[in-house]
C-alpha positions as a printed Julia matrix, in Angstrom:
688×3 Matrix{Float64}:
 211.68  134.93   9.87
 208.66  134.87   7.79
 209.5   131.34   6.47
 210.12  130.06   9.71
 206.79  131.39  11.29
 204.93  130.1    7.68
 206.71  126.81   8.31
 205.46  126.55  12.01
 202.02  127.48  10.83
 201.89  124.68   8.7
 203.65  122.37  10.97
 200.85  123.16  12.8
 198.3   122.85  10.4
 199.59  119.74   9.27
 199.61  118.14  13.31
 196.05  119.44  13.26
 195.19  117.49  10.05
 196.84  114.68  11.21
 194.99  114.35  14.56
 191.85  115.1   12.99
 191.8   112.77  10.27
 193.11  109.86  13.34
 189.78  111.04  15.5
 187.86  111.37  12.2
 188.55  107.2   11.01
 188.44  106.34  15.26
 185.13  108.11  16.06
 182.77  106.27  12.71
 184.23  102.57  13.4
 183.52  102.66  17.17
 180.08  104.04  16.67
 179.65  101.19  13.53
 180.76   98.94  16.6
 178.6    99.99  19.32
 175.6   100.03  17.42
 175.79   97.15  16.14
 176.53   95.6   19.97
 173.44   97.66  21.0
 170.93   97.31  18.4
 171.58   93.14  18.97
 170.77   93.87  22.85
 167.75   95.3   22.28
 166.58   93.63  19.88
 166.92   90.42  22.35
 165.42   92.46  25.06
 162.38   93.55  23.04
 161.85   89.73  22.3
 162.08   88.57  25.59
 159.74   91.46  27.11
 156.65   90.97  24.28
 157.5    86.96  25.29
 156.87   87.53  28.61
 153.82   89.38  28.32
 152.81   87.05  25.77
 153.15   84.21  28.49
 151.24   86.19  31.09
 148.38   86.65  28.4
 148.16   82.88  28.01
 148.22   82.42  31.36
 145.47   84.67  32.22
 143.12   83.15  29.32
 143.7    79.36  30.15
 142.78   80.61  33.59
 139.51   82.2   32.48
 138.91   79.41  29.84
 139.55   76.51  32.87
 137.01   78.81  34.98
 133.99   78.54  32.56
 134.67   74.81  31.81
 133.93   74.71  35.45
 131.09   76.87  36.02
 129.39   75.28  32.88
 129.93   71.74  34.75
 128.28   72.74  37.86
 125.23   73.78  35.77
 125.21   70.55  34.25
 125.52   68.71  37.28
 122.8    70.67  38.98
 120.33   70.28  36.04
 121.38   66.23  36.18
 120.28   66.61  39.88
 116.89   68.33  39.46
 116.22   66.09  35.95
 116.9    62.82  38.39
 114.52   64.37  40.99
 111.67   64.95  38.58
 112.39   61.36  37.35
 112.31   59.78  40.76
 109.22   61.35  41.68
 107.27   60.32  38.21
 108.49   56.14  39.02
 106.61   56.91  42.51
 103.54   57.6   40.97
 104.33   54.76  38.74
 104.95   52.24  41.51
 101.44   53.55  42.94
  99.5    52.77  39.49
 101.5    48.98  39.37
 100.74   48.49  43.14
  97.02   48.91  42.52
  96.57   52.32  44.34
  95.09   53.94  41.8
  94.95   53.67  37.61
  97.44   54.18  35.07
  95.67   56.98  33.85
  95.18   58.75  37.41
  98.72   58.32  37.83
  99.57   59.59  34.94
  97.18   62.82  35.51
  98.85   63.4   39.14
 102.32   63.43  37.94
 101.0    65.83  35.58
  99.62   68.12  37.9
 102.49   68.03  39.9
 104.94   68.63  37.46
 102.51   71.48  36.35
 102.8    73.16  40.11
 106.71   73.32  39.57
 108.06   76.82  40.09
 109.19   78.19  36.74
 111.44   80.76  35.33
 113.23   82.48  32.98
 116.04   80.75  34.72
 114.61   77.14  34.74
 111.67   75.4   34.25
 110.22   71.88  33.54
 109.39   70.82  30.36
 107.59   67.46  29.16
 106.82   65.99  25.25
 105.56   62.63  24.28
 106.87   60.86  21.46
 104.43   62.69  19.78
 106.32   65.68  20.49
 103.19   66.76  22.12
 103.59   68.97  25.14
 102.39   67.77  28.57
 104.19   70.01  30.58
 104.69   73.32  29.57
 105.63   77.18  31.63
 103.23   78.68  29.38
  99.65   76.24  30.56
  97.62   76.96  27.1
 100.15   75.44  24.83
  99.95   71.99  26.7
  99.15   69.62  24.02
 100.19   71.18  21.38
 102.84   70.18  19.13
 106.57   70.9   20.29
 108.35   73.15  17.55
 111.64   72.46  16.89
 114.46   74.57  16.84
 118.15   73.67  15.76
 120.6    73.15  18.44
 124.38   74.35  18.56
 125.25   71.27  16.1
 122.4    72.35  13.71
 120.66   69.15  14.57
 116.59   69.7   15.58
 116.65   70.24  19.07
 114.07   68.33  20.86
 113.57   65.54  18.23
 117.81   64.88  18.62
 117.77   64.87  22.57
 114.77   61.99  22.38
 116.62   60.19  20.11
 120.12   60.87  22.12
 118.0    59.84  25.35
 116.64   56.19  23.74
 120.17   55.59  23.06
 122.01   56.91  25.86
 118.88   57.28  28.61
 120.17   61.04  28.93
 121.51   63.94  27.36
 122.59   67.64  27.3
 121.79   70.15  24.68
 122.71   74.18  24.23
 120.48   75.58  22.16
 118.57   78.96  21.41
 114.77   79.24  22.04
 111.98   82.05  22.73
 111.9    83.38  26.32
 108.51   82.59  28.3
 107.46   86.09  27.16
 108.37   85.58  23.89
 109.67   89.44  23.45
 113.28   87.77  23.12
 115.54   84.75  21.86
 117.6    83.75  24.55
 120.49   81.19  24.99
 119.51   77.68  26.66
 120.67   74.86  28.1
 118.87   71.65  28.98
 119.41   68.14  30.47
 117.29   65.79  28.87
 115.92   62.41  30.3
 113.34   59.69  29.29
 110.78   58.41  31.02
 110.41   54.82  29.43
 107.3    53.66  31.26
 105.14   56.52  29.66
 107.51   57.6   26.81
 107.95   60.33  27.84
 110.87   62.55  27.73
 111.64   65.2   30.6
 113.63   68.15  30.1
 115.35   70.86  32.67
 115.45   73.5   30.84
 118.17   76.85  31.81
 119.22   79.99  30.91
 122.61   79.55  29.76
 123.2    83.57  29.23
 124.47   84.56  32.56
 127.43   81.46  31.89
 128.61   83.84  29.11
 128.02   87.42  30.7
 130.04   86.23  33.32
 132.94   85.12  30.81
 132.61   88.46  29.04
 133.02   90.25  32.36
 136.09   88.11  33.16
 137.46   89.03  29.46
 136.29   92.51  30.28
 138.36   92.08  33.8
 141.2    90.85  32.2
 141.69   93.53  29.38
 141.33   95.96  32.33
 144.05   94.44  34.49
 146.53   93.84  31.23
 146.09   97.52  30.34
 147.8    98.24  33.81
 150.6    96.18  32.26
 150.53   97.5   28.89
 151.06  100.82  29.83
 154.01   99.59  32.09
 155.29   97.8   29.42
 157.96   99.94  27.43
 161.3   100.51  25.93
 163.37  104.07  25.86
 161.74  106.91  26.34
 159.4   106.61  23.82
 158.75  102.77  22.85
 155.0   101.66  23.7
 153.01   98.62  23.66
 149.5    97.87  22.44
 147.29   94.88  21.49
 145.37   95.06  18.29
 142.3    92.49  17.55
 141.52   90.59  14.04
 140.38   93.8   12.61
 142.7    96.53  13.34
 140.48   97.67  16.17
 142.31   98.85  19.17
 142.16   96.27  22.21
 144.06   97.8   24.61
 145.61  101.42  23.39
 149.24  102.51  24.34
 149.57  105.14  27.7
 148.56  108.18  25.7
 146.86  106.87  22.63
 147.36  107.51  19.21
 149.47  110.69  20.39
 152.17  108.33  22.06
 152.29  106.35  18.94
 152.58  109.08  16.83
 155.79  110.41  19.07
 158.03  107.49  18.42
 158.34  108.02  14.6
 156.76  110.88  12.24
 156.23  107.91  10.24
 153.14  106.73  11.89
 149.99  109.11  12.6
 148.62  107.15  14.75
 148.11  103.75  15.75
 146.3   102.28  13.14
 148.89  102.78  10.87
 151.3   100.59  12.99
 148.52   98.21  12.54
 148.77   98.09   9.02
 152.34   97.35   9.37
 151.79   93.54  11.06
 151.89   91.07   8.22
 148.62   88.94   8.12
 150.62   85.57   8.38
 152.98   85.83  11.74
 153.93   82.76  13.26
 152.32   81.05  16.29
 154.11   80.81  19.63
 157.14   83.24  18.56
 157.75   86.89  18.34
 158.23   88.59  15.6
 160.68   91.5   14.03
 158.6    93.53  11.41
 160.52   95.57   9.03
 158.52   98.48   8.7
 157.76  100.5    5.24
 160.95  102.97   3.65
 158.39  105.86   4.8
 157.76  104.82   8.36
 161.13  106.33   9.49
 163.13  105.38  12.29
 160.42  102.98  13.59
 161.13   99.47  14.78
 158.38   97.11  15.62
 157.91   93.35  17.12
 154.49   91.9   17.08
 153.01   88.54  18.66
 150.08   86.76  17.49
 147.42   85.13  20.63
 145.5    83.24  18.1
 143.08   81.9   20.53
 141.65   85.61  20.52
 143.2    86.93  17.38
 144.96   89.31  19.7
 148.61   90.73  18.21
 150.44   92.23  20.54
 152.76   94.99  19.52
 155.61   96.49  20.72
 157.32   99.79  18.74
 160.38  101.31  19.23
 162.29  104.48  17.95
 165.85  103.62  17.04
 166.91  106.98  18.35
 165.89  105.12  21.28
 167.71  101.75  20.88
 171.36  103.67  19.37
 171.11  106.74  22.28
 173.23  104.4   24.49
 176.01  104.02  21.72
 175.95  107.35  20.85
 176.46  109.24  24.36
 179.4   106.54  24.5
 180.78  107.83  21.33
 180.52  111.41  22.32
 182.77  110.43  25.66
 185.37  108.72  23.3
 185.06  111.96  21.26
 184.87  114.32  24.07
 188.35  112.32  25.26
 189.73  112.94  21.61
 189.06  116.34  21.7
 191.02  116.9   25.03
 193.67  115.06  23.91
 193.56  116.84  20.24
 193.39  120.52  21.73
 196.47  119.82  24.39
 198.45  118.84  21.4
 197.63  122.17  19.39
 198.73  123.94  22.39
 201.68  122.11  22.47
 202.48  121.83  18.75
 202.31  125.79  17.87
 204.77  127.06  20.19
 207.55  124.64  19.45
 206.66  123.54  15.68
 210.48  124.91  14.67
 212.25  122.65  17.18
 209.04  120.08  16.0
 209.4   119.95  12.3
 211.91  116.74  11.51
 210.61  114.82  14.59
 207.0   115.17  13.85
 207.87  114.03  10.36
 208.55  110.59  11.66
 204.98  111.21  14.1
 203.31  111.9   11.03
 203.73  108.69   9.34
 203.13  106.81  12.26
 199.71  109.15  12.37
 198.78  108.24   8.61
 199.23  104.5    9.2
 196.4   104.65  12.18
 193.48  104.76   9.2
 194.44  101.09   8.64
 194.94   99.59  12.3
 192.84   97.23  13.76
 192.07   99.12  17.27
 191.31   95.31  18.32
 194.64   94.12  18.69
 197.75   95.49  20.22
 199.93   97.93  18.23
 202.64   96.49  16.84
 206.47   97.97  18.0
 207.61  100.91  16.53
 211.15  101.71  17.43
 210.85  104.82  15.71
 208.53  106.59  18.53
 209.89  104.84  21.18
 213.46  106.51  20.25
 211.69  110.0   20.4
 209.78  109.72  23.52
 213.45  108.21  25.36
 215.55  111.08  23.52
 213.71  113.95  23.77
 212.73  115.37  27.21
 210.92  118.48  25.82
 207.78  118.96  23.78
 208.27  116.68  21.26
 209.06  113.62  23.88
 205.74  114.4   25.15
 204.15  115.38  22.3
 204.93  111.83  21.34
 204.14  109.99  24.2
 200.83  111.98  24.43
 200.05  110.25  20.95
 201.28  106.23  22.02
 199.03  106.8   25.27
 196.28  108.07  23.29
 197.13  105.02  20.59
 197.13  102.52  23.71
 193.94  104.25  25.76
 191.97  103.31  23.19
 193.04  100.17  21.79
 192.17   98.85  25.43
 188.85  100.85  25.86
 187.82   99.15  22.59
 189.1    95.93  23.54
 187.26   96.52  27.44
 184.05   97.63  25.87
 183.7    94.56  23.13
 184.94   92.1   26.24
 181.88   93.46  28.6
 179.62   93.54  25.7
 180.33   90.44  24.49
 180.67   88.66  28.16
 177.16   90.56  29.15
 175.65   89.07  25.84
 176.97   85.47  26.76
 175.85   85.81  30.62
 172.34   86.47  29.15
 172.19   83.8   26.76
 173.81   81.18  28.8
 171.06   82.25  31.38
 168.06   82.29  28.67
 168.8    78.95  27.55
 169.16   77.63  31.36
 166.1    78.9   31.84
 164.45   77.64  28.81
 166.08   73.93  29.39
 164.09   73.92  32.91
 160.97   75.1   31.66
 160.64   73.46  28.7
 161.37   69.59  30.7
 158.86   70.14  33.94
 155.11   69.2   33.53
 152.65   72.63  32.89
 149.58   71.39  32.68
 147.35   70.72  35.72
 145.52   68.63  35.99
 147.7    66.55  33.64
 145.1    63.22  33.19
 141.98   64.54  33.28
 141.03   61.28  31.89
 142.21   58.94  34.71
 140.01   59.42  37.55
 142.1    57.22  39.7
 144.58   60.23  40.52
 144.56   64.08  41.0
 148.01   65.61  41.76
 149.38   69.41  41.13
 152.75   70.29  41.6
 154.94   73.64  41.57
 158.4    74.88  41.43
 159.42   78.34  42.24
 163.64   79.11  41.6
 165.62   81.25  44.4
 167.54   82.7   40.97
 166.93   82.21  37.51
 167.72   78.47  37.1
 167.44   75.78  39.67
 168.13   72.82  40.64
 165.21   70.92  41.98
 163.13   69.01  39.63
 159.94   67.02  39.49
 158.07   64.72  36.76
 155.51   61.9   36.31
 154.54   59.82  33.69
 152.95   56.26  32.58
 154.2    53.11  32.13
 151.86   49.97  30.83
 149.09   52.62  31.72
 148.39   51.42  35.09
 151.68   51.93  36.72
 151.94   55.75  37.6
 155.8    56.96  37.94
 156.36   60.23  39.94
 159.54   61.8   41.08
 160.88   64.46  43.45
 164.64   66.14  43.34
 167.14   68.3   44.68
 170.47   69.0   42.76
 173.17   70.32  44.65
 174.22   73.76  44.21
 172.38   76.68  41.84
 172.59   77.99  38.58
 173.15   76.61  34.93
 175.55   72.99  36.37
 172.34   72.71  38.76
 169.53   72.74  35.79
 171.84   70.8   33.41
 172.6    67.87  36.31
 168.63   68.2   36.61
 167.62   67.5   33.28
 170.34   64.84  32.76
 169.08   63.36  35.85
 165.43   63.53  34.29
 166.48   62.41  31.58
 168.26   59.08  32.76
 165.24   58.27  34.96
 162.45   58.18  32.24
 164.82   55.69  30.39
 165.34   53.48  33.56
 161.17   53.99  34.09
 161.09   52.4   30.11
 162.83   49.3   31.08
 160.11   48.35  33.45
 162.35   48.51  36.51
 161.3    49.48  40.16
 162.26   52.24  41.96
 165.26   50.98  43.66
 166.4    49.36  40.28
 165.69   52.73  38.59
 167.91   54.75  41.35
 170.67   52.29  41.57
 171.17   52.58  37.47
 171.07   56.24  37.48
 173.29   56.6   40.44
 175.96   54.38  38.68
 175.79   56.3   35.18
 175.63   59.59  36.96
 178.76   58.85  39.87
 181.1    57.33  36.55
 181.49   60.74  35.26
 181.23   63.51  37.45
 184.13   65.03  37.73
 182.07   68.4   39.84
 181.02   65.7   42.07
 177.49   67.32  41.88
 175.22   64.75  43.38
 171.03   64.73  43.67
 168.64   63.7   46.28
 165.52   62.14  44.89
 162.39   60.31  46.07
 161.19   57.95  43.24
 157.59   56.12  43.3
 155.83   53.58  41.6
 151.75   53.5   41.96
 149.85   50.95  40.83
 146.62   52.25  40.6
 144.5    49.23  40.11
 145.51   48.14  43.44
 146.63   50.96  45.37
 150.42   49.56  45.96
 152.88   52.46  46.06
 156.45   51.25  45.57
 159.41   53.77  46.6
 162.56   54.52  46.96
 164.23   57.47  48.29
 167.74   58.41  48.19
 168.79   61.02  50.5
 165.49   63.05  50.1
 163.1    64.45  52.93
 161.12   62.26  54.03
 157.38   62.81  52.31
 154.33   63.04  54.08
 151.49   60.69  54.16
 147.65   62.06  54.78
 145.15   59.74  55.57
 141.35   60.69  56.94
 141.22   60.41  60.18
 145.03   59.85  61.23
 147.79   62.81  62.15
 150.72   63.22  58.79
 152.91   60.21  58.55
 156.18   60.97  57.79
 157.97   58.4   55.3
 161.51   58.66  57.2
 162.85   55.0   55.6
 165.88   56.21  53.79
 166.92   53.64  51.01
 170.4    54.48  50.17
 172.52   57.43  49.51
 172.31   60.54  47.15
 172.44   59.55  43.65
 176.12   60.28  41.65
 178.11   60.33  45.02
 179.53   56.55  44.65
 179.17   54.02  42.12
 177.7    50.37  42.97
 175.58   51.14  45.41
 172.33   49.2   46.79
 169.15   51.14  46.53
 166.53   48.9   49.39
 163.08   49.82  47.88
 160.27   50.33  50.12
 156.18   49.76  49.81
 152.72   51.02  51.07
 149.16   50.26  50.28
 147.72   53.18  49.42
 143.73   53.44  50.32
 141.13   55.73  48.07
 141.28   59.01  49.57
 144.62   58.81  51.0
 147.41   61.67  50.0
 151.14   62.17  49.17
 152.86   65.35  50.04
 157.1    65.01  48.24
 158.55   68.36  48.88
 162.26   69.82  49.02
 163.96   71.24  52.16
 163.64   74.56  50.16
 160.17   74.31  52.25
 161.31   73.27  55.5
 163.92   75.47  55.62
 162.23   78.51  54.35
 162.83   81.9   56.77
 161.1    85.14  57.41
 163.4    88.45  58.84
 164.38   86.96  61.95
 165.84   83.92  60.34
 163.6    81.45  61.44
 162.97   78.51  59.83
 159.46   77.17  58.21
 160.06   73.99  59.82
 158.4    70.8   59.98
 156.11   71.47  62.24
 153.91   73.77  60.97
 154.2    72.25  57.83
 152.25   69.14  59.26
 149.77   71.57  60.67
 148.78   72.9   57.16
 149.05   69.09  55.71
 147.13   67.61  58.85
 143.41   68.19  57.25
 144.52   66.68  54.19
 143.7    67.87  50.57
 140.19   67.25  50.49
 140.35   65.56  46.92
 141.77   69.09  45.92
 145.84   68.62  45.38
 145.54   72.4   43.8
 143.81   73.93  46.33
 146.39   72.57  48.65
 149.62   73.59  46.93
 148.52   77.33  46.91
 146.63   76.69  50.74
 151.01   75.62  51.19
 152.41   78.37  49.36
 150.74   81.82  50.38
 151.66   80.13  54.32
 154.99   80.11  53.29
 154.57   83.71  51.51
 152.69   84.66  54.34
 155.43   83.6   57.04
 158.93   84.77  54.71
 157.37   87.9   55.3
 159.42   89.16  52.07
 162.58   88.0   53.34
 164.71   86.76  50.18
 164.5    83.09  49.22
 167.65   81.28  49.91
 166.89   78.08  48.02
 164.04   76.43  45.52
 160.92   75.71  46.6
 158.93   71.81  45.01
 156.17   70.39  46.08
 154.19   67.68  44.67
 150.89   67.06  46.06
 149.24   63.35  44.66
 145.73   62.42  45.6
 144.51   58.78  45.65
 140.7    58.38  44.5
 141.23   54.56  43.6
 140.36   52.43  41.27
 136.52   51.79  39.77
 136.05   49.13  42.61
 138.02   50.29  45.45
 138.64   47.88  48.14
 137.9    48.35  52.06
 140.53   46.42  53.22
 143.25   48.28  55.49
 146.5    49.44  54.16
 149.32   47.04  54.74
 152.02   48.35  57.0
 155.25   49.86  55.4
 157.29   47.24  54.36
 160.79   46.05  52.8
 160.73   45.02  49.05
 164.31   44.97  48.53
C-alpha cells in the first residue's frame, strides 16, 4: 500500500514536472516572440510620430520665414515710393532753375529747405550727402555740412560710400545697416533706399528703422514655440514617454509636460533632462529621425531625436521600454494564466487516478519531453501513440490525454493567429506608409513654384478622403516658354489609385519631353496605359499647354470636369468641350485638342468632382453653382488667397460631415508677358 501511494505521488510529481517544464520552454519563446513583434511596432511608430511633428515644425517656420520675406518687401517698396517722391519733387525745382524761373543756386537752396521741413523720426527720415559725403540734409540741423561718417553695412562694406557707388552704377539701391539713433543714447538697426540725384550729385537716402521687422519675427518665433508646446506636451508614447526640443546648446526650448520630473520618471537613468541631452550625438542626420542608443547606465531608456537645422532645434522623443514590452507581457501572462488552468486541472486529475495512470502516462510523458524541441509554428506532426489513448480510454487518462493534444493544438494556432495579425498589421502599415510616401513625394510643395517667372502665379492643393488617393496634379517647363499643367482623377481609392496616379504622372512628363501637344500627349498615354490594365482602372485628366509669350493655351481634356475660366469683367466660363474619353479605357483612340487666347489678368480654375460633389449632413451636394459664385470675382492676381477663400467654403458648408472623395484644385493666374498685347482673346477653337 505504501508503494502504491509512493508510486502515485511520484506519478504525480513527475506529471507536474512534466507540465511545468512544457509551460516553462512555451512561456520564454512566446515572450522572445512578442517582443520582438512589439519593440519593431514601436519603434516604427515612434519614427513616424517625431516625423510628423518634425513636418509640422517645418511647416510652421517656412510659414514664418515666407511672412518676413514679405513684410521686409513692403518696407522696401514703400521706402522706393517715398525715395521716388523726394526725387520727383527735387527735378521740379530743377525744371524751374533750367526754365529760367529762378537760379541754379536758388533752386538748389529751396529744395533744401524743403527737404529740411520733412517730418522726421526715429522711424524714417530724409537724409542727403554730396559726393563730398558732405551732409545737406540731415534730422539733426547742426551737423548739415559736415562730413558723413561711415559705418559698415551688413556685407562689411562702408555704408554710405557703397550705396553712392551702387547708385552710379545701378541709379538705386538698398542697404541694412546699423547706425546711432537721432538721440544718439542707442545703436539701432536700419534700413535705407538709396537714390542719386545726377543733376546736383547728389545722393538721397530714406532712411528706416528696421527693428520692429525683427521684433515682430521674434514674437512670431515666440508665438510659435508657444503653440508647439501645446503639441509637445500632447505628443507621447506609454504612460510615461515624453517629448521635448532642445536648442544648439543643451538649453531647453520647449520642456516636456512636467519638466525635468517627467523626464526623470521614464528611466532612473536620467535626472533630468539635460542628461537626455547629453545623450544626442553632435552629428545626426538631416531630414531623418534618429534611434539613439543610450549609455549602459541610462537603464531602460529608449530615445529618437530629430535635428531642424535651420534653428538648431533637436527634437526628442524618450521612451521607457517597460513601456514599449507592457503590451507583450500582459499577453504572455494570458497565455500563462491559460497554462496554469490547464496545468492545475491536470493535477487534479492526475493524483486521484495516478495507479490506473502510471503505464499510459509513460507514453504521455515522452510525448511531453519532445515539446522542448517543437516548432509551435507549424502543425504537430501525427502521433498514433496519443491518438490510441484518447480513442481507448474513456476515463481519466483519455481525457487526461486529450486535455494535453488540445492544449498542444490551442496554442500552436494562437501562436500561428498572433504572428499572422502581427505580421498582416505590420504589412497593412507599411504598404500604407509607402502609398503615402509615393504621393507625397511626386506632387509639387512649393508655392509659389517660379518665383522667377513673372508671367504666371498658380497654387494648387490636394486633400485625400483616406490615406492615399487618387487624384493628382503637376506642372512643369518645356523650352522655357511653354508651361505644361495637369489635372487628374484615378478611379477608385487606396494604394492601385496612387500607383495608377504616379504611373500616369509619370507617362505624361515623358510624352511633355517629346514636344507633343496635349491631345498627342493624352492619346500616347491612353494607348500605353489601356495595353495593360488588366483592373481596367482608368483616369480622367485635363492636360494644358501655355505659351506664355503669347498667351495661347492649348488643351485637351479627357473625361474631366470641365474647368473654369475667370476673366475681369465677364461671369465664369465653363470649358465644357470634351476631347475624347478617359485615358486607359480603350486603346487607339483620337484625343481632338482644343485652344484659347489667354489675356493678362485672366484665370484658370481645374478642379476634381471631389469639389462639386462635396456634402454637408443633409447630403447635399457643393455643386456648381456656388462654386461659380466664389470663382465669379476672380483671384485678384492672388491664386493662394483663392484656393484657401475655396477651401474653408467647402469646410464651412461639409459642416464636418465625412469626405467621401479627394478634393484638387489648381488655381493658374495669367499676368502676361513683358509686353502684353490688348488685342481680344480669340474664341475657343478646334486644333485637332
Amino acid at each position: 500500500m505504501l508503494r502504491f501511494h509512493s508510486l502515485r505521488v511520484a506519478v504525480f510529481l513527475g506529471v507536474a514536472l512534466i507540465l511545468g517544464v512544457t509551460a516553462g520552454v512555451i512561456l520564454p519563446s512566446t515572450t522572445i516572440l512578442l517582443e520582438r513583434s512589439f519593440v519593431a511596432e514601436r519603434d516604427r511608430e515612434a519614427r513616424n510620430t517625431v516625423d510628423l511633428f518634425a513636418t509640422s515644425l517645418r511647416e510652421r517656420f517656412q510659414a514664418l520665414i515666407r511672412q518676413k520675406v514679405d513684410t521686409v518687401e513692403q518696407r522696401k517698396r514703400s521706402l522706393e515710393d517715398h525715395g521716388n517722391q523726394v526725387v520727383s519733387v527735387l527735378q521740379s525745382f530743377r525744371g524751374m532753375a533750367a526754365t529760367g524761373r529762378m537760379s541754379e543756386t536758388e533752386a538748389r537752396n529751396a529744395a533744401l529747405d524743403w527737404l529740411v521741413s520733412q517730418p522726421r523720426s526715429e522711424t524714417r527720415y530724409i537724409l542727403v550727402y554730396d559726393s563730398q559725403m558732405r551732409m545737406l540734409v540731415h534730422p539733426d540741423i547742426a551737423r548739415l555740412g559736415q562730413t558723413l561718417l561711415d559705418g559698415v553695412d551688413m556685407k562689411g562694406r562702408p555704408t554710405f560710400a557703397a550705396a553712392r557707388a551702387d547708385v552710379l552704377t545701378y541709379g538705386n539701391t538698398f542697404s541694412t545697416f546699423e547706425r546711432p539713433s537721432l538721440d544718439e543714447t542707442s545703436t539701432r538697426l536700419k534700413f535705407g533706399f538709396f537714390r542719386g540725384f545726377a543733376p546736383w550729385d547728389w545722393t538721397v537716402a530714406i532712411i528706416a528703422d528696421a527693428e520692429d521687422v525683427q521684433r515682430a519675427a521674434d514674437a512670431q518665433i515666440d508665438q510659435m514655440i508657444r503653440d508647439l508646446t501645446t503639441s509637445v506636451h500632447a505628443l507621447r508614447l506609454g504612460d510615461r514617454g515624453r517629448a521635448m526640443i532642445f536648442d544648439g546648446a543643451g538649453q531647453m526650448v520647449i520642456a516636456p509636460q512636467g519638466g525635468d520630473a517627467a523626464c526623470a520618471a521614464v528611466t532612473t537613468g536620467a535626472g533630468g533632462c539635460g542628461d537626455l541631452f547629453h545623450m544626442l550625438p553632435g552629428d545626426l542626420p538631416r531630414q531623418r529621425t534618429m534611434g539613439i542608443a543610450p549609455p549602459d547606465d541610462a537603464g531602460d531608456l529608449v530615445l529618437y531625436a530629430y535635428l531642424f537645422r535651420p534653428l538648431d532645434w533637436r527634437v526628442a522623443l524618450v521612451l521607457s521600454r517597460d513601456d514599449i514590452l507592457g503590451p507583450a507581457h500582459e499577453v504572455t501572462r494570458n497565455q500563462a494564466l491559460l497554462l496554469g488552468s490547464v496545468l492545475v486541472l491536470s493535477f487534479l486529475a492526475a493524483y486521484p487516478l495516478s495507479g490506473l495512470l502510471v503505464r499510459p502516462l509513460r507514453r504521455l510523458e515522452v510525448r511531453v519531453r519532445a515539446l522542448s524541441s517543437q516548432d509551435f509554428t507549424r502543425d504537430a506532426e501525427p502521433d498514433a501513440d496519443l491518438a490510441r489513448l484518447i480513442d481507448d480510454r474513456r476515463d481519466e487518462i483519455g481525457r487526461l490525454a486529450g486535455a494535453f493534444a488540445f492544449m498542444d493544438r490551442t496554442l500552436r494556432e494562437k501562436i500561428r493567429e498572433l504572428i499572422k495579425i502581427t505580421e498582416e498589421r505590420m504589412r497593412i502599415e507599411g504598404e500604407l506608409a509607402a502609398a503615402r510616401d509615393i504621393q507625397e513625394g511626386l506632387l509639387p510643395k512649393t508655392f509659389p513654384p517660379f518665383p522667377g517667372r513673372p508671367e504666371i502665379n498658380l497654387n494648387a492643393r490636394l486633400i485625400s478622403a483616406k490615406e492615399v488617393g487618387g487624384d493628382l496634379f503637376d506642372f512643369f517647363f518645356a523650352e522655357d516658354r511653354y508651361f505644361y499643367f495637369v489635372v487628374g482623377d484615378v478611379s477608385g481609392k487606396g494604394v492601385p489609385a496612387a500607383l495608377f496616379m504616379a504611373i500616369t504622372r509619370t507617362l505624361l512628363k515623358t510624352s511633355a519631353e517629346k514636344g507633343l501637344s496635349p491631345a498627342g500627349m493624352l492619346a500616347e498615354v491612353n494607348d500605353m496605359l489601356a495595353r495593360d490594365n488588366p483592373n481596367t482602372m482608368f483616369v480622367t485628366l485635363f492636360c494644358g499647354r501655355l505659351d506664355l509669350a503669347s498667351g495661347r493655351l492649348e488643351y485637351c481634356n479627357a473625361g474631366h470636369n470641365p474647368p473654369l475660366l475667370l476673366r475681369k469683367g465677364a461671369a465664369p466660363e465653363a470649358l465644357t468641350t470634351v476631347c475624347g474619353p478617359a485615358l486607359g479605357v480603350i486603346e487607339d483612340m483620337p484625343y481632338r485638342a482644343m485652344a484659347l487666347d489667354l489675356m493678362p489678368g485672366d484665370d484658370l480654375l481645374v478642379y476634381t468632382d471631389g469639389v462639386t460633389e462635396a456634402h454637408n449632413p443633409q447630403n447635399v451636394l457643393y455643386g456648381e453653382p456656388r462654386l461659380f459664385g466664389i470663382a465669379e470675382p476672380g483671384m485678384q492676381g492672388d491664386p493662394a488667397g483663392f484656393v484657401d477663400r475655396l477651401f474653408d467654403d467647402i469646410t464651412e458648408f461639409v459642416d464636418g460631415a465625412a469626405q467621401s472623395d479627394d478634393i484638387t484644385v489648381f488655381a493658374l493666374h495669367y499676368a502676361g508677358p513683358a509686353e502684353a498685347a490688348s488685342n481680344p482673346p480669340a474664341a475657343l477653337r478646334s486644333i485637332g
